[in-house]
N, CA, C and O of each residue as an XYZ file, in Angstrom:
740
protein
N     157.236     57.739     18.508
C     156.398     56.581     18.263
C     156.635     56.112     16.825
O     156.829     57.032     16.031
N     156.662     54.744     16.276
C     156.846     54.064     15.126
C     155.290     54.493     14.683
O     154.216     54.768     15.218
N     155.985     54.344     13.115
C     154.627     54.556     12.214
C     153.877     53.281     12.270
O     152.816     53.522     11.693
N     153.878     52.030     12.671
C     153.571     50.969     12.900
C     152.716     51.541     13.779
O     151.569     51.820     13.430
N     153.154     51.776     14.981
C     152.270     52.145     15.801
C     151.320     53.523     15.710
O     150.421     53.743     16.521
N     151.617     54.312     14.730
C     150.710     55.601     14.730
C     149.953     54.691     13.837
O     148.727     54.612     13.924
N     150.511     54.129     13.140
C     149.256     53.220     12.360
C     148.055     52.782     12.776
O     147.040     53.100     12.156
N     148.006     51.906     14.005
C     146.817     51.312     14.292
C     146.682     52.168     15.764
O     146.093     51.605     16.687
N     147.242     53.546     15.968
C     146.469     54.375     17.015
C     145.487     55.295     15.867
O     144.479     55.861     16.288
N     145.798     55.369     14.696
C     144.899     55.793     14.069
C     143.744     55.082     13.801
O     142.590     55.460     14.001
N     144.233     53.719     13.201
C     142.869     52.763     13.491
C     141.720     52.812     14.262
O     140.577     52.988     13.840
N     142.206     52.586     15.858
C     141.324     52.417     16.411
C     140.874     53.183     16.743
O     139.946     53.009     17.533
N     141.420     55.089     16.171
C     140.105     55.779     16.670
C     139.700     55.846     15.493
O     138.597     56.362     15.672
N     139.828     55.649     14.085
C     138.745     55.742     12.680
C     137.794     54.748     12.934
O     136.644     54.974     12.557
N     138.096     53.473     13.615
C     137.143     51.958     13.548
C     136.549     52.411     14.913
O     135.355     52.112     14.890
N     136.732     52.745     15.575
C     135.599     53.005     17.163
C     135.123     54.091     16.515
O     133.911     53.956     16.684
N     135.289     55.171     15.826
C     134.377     56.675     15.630
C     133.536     56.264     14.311
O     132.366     56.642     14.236
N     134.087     55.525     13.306
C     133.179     55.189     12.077
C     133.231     53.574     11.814
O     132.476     53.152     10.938
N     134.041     52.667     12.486
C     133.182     51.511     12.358
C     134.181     50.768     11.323
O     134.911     51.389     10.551
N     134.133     49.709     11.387
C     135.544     49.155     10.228
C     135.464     49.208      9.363
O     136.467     49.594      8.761
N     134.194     48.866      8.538
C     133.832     48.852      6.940
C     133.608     50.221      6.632
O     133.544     50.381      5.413
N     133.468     51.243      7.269
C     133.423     52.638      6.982
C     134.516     53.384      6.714
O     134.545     54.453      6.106
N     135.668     52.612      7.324
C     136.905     53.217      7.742
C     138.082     52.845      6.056
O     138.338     51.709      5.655
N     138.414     53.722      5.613
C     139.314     53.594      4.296
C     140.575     53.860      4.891
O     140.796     54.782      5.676
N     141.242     53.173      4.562
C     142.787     52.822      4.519
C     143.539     54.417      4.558
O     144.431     54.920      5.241
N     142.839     54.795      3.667
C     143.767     56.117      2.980
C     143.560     57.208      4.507
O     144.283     58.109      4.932
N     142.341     56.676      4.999
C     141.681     57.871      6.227
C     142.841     57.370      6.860
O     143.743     58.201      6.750
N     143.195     56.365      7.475
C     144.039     55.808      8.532
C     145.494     56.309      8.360
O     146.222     56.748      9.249
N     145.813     56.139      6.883
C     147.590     56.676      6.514
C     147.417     58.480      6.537
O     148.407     59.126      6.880
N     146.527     58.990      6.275
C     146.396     60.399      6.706
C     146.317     61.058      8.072
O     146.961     61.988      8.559
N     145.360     60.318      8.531
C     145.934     60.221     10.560
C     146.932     60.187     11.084
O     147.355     61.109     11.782
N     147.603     58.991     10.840
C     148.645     58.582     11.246
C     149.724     59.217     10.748
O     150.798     59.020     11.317
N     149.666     60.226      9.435
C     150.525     60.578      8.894
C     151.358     59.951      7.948
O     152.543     60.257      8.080
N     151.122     59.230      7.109
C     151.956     58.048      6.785
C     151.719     57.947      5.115
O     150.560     57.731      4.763
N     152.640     58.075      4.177
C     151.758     57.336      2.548
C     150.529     56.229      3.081
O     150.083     55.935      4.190
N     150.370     55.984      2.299
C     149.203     55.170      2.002
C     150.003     53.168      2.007
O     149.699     52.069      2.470
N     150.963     53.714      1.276
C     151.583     52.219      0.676
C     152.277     51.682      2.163
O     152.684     50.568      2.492
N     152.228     52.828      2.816
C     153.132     51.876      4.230
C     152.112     51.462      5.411
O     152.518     50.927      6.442
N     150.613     51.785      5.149
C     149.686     51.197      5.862
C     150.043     49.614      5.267
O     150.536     48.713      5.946
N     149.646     49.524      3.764
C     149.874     48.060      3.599
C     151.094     47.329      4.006
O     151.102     46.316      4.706
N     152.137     47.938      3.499
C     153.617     47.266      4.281
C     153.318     46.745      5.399
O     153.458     45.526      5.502
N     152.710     47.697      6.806
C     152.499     46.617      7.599
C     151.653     45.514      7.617
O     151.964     44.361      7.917
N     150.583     45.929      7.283
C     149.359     45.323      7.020
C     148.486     44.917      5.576
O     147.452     45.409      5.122
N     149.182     44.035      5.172
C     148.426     43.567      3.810
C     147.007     44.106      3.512
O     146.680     44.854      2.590
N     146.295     43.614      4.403
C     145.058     43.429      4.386
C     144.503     44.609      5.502
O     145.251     44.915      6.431
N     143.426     45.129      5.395
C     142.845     45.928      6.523
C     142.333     45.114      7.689
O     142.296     45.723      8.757
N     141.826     43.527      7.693
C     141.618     42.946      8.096
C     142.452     42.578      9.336
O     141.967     42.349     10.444
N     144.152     42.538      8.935
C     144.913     42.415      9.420
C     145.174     43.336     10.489
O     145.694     42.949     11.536
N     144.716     45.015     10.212
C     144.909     45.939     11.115
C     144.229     45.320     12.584
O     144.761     45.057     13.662
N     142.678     45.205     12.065
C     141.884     44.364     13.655
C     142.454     43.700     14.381
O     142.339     43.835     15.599
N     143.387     42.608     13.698
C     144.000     41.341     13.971
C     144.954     42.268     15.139
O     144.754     42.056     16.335
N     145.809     43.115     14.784
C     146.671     43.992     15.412
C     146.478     44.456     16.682
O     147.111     44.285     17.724
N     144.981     45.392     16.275
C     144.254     45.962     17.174
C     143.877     44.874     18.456
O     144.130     45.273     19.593
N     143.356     43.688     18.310
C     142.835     42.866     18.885
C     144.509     42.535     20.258
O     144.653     42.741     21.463
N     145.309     42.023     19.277
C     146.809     41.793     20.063
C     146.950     42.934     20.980
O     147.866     42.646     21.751
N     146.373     44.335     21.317
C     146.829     45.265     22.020
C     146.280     45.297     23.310
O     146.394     46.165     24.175
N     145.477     43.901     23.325
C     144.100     44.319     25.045
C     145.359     43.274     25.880
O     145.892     42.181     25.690
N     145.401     44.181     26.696
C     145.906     43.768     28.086
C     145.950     42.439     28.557
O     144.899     42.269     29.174
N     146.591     41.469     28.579
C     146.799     40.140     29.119
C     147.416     39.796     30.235
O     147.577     38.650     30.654
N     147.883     41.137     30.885
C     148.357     40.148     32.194
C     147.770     40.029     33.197
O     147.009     40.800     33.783
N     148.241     38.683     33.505
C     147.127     37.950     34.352
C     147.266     38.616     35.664
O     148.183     39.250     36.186
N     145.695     38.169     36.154
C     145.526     38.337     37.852
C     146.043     37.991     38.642
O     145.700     36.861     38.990
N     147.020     38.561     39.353
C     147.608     38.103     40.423
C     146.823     37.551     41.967
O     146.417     38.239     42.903
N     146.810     36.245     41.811
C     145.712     36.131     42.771
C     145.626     35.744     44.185
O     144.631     35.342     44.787
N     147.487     36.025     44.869
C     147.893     36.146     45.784
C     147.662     37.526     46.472
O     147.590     37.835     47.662
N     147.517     38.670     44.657
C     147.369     39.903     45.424
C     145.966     40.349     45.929
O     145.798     41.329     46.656
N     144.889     39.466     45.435
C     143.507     39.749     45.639
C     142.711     38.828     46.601
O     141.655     39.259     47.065
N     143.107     37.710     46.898
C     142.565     36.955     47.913
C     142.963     36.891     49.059
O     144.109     36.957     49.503
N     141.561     36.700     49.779
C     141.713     37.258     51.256
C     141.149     35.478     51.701
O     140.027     34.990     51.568
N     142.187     34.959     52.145
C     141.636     33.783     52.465
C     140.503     33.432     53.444
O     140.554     33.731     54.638
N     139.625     32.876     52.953
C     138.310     32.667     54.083
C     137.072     33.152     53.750
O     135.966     32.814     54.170
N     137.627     34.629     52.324
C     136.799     35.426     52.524
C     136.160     35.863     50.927
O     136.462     36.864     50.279
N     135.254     34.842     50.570
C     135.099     35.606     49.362
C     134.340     36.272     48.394
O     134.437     36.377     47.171
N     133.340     36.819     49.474
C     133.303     38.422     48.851
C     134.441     39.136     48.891
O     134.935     39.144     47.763
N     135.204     39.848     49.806
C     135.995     40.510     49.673
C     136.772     40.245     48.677
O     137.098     41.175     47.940
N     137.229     38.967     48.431
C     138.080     38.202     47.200
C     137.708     38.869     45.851
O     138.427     39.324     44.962
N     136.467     38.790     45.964
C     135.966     39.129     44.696
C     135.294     40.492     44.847
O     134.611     40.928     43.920
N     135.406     40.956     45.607
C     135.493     42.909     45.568
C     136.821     43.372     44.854
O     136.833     44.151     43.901
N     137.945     42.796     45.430
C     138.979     42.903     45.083
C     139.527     42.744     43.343
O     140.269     43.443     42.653
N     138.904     41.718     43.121
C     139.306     40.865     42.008
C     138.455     41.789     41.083
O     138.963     41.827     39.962
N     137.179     42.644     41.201
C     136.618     43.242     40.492
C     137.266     44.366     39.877
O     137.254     44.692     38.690
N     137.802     44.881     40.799
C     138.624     46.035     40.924
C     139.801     46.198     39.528
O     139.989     46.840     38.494
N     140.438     45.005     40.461
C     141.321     44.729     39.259
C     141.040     44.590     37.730
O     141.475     45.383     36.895
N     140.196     43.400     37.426
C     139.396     43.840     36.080
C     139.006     44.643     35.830
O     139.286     44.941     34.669
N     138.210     45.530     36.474
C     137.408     46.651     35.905
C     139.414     47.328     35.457
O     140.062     47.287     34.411
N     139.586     47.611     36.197
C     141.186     48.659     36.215
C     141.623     47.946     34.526
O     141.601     48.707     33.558
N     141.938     46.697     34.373
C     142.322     46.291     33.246
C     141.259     46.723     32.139
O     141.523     46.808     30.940
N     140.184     46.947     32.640
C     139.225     46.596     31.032
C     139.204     48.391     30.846
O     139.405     48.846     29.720
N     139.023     49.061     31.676
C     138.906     50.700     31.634
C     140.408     50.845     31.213
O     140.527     52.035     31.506
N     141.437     50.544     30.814
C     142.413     50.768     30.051
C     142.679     50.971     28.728
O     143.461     51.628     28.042
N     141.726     50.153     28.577
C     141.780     50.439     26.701
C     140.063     50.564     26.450
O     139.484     49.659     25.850
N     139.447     51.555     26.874
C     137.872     51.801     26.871
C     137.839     51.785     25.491
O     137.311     50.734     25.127
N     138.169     52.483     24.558
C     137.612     52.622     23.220
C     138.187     51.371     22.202
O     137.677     51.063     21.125
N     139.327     50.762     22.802
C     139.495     49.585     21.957
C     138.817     48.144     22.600
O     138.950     46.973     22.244
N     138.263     48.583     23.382
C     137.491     47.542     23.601
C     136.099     47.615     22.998
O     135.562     46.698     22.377
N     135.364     49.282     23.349
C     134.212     49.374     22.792
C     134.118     48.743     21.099
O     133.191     48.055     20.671
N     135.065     49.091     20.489
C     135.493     49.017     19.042
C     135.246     47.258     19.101
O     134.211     46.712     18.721
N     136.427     46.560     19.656
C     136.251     45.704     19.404
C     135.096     44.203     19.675
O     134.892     43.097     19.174
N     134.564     45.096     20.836
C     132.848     44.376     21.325
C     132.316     44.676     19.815
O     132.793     43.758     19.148
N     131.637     45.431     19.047
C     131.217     46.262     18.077
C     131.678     44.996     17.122
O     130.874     44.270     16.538
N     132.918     44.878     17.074
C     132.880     44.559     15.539
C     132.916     43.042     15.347
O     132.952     42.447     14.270
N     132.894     42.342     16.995
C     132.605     40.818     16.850
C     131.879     40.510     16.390
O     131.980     39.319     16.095
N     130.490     41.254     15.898
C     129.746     40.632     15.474
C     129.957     40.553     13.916
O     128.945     40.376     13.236
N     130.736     40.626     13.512
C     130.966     40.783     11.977
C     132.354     39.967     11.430
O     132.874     39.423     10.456
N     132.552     40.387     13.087
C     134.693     39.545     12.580
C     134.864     38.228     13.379
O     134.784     37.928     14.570
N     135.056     37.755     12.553
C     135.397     36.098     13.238
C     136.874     35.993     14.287
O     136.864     35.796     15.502
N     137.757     36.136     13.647
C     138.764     36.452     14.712
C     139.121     37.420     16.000
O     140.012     37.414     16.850
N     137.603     38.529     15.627
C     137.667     39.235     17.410
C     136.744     38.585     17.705
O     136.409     38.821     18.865
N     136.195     37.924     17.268
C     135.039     37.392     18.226
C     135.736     36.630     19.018
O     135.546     36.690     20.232
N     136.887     35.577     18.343
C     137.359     34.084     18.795
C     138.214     35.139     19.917
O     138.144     34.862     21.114
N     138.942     36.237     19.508
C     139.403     36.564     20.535
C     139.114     37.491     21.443
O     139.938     38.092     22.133
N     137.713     37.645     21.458
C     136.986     38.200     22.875
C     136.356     36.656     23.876
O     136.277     36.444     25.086
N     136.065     35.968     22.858
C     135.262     34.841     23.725
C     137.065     34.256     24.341
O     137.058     33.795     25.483
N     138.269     34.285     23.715
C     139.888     34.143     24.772
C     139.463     34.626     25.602
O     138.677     34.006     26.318
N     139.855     36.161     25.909
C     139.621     37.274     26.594
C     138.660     36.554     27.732
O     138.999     36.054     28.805
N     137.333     36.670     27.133
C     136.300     36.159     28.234
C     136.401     34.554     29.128
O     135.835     34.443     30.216
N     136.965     33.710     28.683
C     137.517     32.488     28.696
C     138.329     32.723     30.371
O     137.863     32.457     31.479
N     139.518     33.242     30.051
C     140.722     34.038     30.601
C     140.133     34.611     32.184
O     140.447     34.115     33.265
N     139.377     35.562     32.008
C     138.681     36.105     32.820
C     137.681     35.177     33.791
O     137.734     35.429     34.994
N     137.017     34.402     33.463
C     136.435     32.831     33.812
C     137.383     32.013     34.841
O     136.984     31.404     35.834
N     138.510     32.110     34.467
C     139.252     31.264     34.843
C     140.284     32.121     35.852
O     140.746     31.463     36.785
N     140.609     33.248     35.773
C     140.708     34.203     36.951
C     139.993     33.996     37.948
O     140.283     33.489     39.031
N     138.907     34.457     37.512
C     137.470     34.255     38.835
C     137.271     32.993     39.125
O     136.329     32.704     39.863
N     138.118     31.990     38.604
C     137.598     30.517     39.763
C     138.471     30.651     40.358
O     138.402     30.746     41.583
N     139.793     30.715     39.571
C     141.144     30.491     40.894
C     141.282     31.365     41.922
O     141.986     31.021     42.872
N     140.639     32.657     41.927
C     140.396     32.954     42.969
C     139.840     32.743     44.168
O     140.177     32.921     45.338
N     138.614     32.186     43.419
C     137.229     31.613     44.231
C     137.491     30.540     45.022
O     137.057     30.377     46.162
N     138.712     29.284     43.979
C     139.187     28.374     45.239
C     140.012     28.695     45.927
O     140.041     28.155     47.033
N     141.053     29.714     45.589
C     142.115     30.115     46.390
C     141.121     30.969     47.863
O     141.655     31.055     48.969
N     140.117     31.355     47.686
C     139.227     32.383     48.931
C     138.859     31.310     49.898
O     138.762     31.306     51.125
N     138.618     30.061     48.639
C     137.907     28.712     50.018
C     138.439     27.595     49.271
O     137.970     26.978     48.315
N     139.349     27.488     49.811
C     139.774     26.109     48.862
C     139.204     24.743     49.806
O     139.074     23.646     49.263
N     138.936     24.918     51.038
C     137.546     23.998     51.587
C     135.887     23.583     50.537
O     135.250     22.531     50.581
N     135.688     24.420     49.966
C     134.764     24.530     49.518
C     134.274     23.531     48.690
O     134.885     23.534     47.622
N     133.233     22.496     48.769
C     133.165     21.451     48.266
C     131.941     21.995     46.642
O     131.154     22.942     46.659
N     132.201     20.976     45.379
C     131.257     21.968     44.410
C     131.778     22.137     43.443
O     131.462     23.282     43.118
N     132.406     21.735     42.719
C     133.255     22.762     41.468
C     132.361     23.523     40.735
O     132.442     24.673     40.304
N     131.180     22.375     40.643
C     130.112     22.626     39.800
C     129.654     24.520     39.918
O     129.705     25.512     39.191
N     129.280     24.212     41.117
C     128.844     25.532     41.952
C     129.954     26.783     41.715
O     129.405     27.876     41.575
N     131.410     26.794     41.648
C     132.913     27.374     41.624
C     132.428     27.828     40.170
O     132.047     28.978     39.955
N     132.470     26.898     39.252
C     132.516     27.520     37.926
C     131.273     27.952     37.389
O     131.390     28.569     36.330
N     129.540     27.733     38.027
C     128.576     28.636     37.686
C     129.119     29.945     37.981
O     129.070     30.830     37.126
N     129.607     30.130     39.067
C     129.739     31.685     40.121
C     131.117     32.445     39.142
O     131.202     33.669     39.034
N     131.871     31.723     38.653
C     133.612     32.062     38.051
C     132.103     32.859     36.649
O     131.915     34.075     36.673
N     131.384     32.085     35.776
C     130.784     32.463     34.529
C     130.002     33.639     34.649
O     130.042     34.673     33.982
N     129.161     33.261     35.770
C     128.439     34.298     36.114
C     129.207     35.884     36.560
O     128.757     36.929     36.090
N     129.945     35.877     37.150
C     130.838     37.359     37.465
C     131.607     37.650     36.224
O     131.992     38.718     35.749
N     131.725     36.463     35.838
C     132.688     36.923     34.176
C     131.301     37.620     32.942
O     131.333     38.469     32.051
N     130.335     36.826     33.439
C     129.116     37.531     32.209
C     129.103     39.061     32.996
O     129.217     40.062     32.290
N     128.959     39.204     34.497
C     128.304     40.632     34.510
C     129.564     41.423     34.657
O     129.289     42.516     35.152
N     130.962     41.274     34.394
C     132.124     42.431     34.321
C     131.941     42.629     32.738
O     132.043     43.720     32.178
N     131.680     41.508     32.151
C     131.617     41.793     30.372
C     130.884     42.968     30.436
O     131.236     44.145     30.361
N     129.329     42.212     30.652
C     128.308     43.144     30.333
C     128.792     44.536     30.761
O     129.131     45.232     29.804
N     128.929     45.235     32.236
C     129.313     46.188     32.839
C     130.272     47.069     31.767
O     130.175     48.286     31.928
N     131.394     46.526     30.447
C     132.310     47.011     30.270
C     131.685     47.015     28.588
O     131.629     48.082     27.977
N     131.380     46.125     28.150
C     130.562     46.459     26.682
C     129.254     47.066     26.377
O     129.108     47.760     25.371
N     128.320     46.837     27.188
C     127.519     47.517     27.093
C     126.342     48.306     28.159
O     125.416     49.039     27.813
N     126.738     47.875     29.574
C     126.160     48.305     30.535
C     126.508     50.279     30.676
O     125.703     51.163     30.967
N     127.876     50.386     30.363
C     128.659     51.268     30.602
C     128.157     52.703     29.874
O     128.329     53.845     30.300
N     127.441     52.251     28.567
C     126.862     53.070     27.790
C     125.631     53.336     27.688
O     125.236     53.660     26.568
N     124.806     53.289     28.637
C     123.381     53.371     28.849
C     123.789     54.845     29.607
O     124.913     55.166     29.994
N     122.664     55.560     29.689
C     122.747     57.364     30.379
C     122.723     57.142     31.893
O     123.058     58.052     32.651
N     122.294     55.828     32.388
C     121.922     55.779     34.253
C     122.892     55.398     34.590
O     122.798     55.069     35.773
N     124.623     55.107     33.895
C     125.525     53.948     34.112
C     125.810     54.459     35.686
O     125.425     53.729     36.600
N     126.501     55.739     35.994
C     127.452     55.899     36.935
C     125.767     55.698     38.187
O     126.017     56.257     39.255
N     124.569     55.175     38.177
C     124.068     55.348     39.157
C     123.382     53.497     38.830
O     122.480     52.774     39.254
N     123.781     53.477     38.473
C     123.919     51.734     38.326
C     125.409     51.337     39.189
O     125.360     50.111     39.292
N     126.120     51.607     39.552
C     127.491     51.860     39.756
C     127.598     50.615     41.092
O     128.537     49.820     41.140
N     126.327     50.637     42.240
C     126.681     49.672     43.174
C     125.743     48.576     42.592
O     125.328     48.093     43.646
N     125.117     47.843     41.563
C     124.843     46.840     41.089
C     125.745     45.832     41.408
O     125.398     44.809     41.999
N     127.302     46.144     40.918
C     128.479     44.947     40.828
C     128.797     44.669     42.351
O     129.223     43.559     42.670
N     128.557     45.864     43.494
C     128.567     45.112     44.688
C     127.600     43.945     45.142
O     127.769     42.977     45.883
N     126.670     44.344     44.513
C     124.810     43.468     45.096
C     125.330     42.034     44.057
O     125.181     40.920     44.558
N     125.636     42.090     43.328
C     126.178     41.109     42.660
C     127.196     39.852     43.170
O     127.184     38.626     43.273
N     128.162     41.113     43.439
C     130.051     40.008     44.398
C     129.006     39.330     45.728
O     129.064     38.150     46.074
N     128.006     40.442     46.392
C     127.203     40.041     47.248
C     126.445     38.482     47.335
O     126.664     37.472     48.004
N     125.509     38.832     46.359
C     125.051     37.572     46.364
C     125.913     36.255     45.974
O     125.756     35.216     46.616
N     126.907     36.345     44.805
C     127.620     35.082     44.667
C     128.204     34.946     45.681
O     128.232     33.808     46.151
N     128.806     35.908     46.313
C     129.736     34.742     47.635
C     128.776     34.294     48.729
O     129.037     33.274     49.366
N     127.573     35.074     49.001
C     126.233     34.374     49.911
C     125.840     33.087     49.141
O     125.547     32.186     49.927
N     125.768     32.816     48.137
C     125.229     31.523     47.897
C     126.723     30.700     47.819
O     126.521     29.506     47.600
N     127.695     30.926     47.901
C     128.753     30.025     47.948
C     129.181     29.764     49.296
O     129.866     28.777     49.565
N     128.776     30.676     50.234
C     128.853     30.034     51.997
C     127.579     28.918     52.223
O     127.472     28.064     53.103
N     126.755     29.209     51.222
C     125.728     28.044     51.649
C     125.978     26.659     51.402
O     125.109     25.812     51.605
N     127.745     26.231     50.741
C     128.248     25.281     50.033
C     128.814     24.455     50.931
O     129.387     23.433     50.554
């Protein structure tokens, strides 16, 4: 592995275990193994490390030939859950990290509200690809926001409450009701 990269695998477990402004440079080049002066080489700024960190969450898109069941969309979006959840449980602690530190950093924020954007727009094209009969957009993109707010929630902070794994069929009662109120369309 490049020291580039032991670089910000050290990061993100010093900034998820103590938090960014807690986290000293020197802790990170000692992790990683590295002088000190070649944290900055890559990274001017520590700021810049986030910036890094942020570039590492998973972007490829939903394949949404592989998740839609035409006609049908709950199942569509059982499916489609799946898949997200699978993407977002990939990088659990750089995500926790980086939920955490939006509130402080302007550029993860801009690029969680991407992220969340992204995800929005997954869940419609699915939604018309399940019924592309379906008259409503209006209705398409409440239901696309709404499943995109409760996979967020589910993955930033639902996940970390002590009842999570018995909260676990919530996201079905959920896919449930949005596709019941979208047959009523």
């Amino acid at each position: 592995m490049s020291a580039r990269e032991r670089i910000l695998d050290a990061a993100e477990e010093l900034f998820a275990e103590l938090g960014f402004d807690a986290t000293p440079t020197s802790r990170i080049a000692e992790l990683a193994g590295v002088p000190k002066g070649l944290v900055h080489y890559y990274f001017r700024r520590k700021p810049d490390l986030l910036a890094a960190l942020v570039r590492r969450l998973p972007e490829d898109p939903v394949d949404v030939t592989a998740v839609v069941v035409p006609g049908d969309v709950e199942q569509s979006l059982r499916r489609l859950v799946a898949v997200l959840d699978a993407r977002l449980d990939s990088t659990p602690l750089l995500s926790h990290l980086l939920w955490r530190e939006s509130d402080t950093h302007e550029a993860v924020r801009e690029a969680m509200r991407g992220r969340f954007d992204r995800m929005v727009q997954e869940i419609r094209a699915v939604l018309v690809a399940a019924r592309p009969d379906a008259p409503g957009s209006a209705d398409v993109d409440s239901a696309a926001e709404l499943l995109g707010l409760a996979v967020s929630y589910r993955h930033s902070v639902a996940r970390h409450t002590p009842d999570w794994s018995e909260r676990g069929n919530r996201m079905e009662r959920e896919v449930a009701f949005i596709a019941k109120a979208l047959r009523g369309m």
